[in-house]
C-alpha positions as CSV (number, residue, x, y, z in Angstrom):
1,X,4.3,97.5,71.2
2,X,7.3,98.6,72.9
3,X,7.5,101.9,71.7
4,X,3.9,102.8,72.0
5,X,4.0,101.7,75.8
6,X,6.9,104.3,76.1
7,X,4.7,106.7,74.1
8,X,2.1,106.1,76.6
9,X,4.6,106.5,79.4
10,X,5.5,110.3,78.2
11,X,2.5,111.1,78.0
12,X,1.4,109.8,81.7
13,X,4.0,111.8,83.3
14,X,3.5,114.6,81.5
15,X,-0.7,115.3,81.1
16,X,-1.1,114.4,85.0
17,X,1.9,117.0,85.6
18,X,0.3,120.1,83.9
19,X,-2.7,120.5,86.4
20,X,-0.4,118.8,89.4
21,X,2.3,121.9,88.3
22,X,-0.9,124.0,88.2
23,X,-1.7,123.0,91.7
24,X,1.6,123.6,93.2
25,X,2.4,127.2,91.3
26,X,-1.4,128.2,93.3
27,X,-0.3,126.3,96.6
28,X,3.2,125.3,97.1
29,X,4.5,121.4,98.3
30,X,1.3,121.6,100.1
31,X,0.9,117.7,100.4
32,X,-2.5,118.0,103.0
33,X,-3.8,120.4,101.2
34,X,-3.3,117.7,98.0
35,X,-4.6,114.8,99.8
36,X,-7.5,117.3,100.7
37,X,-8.0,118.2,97.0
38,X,-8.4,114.9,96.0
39,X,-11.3,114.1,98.6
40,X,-13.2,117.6,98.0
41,X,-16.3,115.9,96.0
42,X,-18.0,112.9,94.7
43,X,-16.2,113.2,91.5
44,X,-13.2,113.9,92.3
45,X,-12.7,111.1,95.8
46,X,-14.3,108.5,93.4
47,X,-11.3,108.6,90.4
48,X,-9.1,108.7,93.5
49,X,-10.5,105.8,95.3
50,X,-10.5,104.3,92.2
51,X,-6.6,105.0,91.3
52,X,-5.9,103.7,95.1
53,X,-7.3,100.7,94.4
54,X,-5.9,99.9,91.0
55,X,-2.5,100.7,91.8
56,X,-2.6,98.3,94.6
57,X,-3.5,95.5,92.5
58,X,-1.2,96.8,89.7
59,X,1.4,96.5,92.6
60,X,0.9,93.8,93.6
61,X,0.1,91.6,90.0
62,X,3.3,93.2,88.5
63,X,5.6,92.2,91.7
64,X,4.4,88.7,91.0
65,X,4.8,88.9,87.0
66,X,8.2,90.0,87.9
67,X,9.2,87.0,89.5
68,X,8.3,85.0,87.1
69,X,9.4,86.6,84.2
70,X,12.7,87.7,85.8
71,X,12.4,91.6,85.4
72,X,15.3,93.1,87.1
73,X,14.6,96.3,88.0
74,X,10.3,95.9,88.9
75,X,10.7,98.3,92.0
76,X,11.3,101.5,89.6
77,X,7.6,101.4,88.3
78,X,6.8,101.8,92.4
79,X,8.4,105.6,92.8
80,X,6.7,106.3,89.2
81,X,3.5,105.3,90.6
82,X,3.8,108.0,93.8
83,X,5.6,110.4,92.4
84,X,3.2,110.6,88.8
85,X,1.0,108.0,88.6
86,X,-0.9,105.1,87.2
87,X,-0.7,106.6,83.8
88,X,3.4,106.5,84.5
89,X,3.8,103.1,86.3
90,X,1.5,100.6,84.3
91,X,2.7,101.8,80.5
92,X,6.3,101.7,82.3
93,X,6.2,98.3,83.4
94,X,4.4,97.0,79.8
95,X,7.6,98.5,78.4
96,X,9.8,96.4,80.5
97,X,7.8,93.5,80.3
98,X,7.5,93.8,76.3
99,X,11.8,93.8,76.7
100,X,11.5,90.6,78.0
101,X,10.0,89.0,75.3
């Protein structure tokens, strides 16, 4: 399962990274205008209230299956989370967690 979760986390970070590089080759670092993008209909404020929400709990479950499985290094799947995503962070961590094992 290993592998497939690092499959999974390739994929994350790259498929959320086409249309984010598509965004910033039209706008530049524009972080407000981002945040903005995100909230500009139903649709689109729902998946991101949605991805808010799931990454705090994925936050917060995998800081506490951390501890008690003694994963060394939990914090990294917290810059993957800002800085891709979900799709990057949760497959990340499964990878770490399946190395425990």
């Amino acid at each position: 399962m290993r592998n497939t979760y690092i499959a999974l986390a390739v994929a994350g970070t790259l498929l959320p990274w086409i249309f984010f590089a598509g965004f910033i080759g039209e706008h530049g670092l524009d972080l407000p205008g981002f945040i903005g993008a995100l909230f500009s209909n139903g649709a689109s404020a729902g998946f991101a209230a949605d991805i808010l929400i799931s990454s705090a709990a994925f936050f917060l479950w995998s800081f506490l299956d951390s501890r008690k499985r003694g994963i060394a290094h939990w914090w990294v799947v917290v810059p993957s989370v800002f800085l891709v995503g979900l799709s990057l962070g949760l497959p990340l961590y499964l990878a770490m967690r399946e190395g425990r094992t």
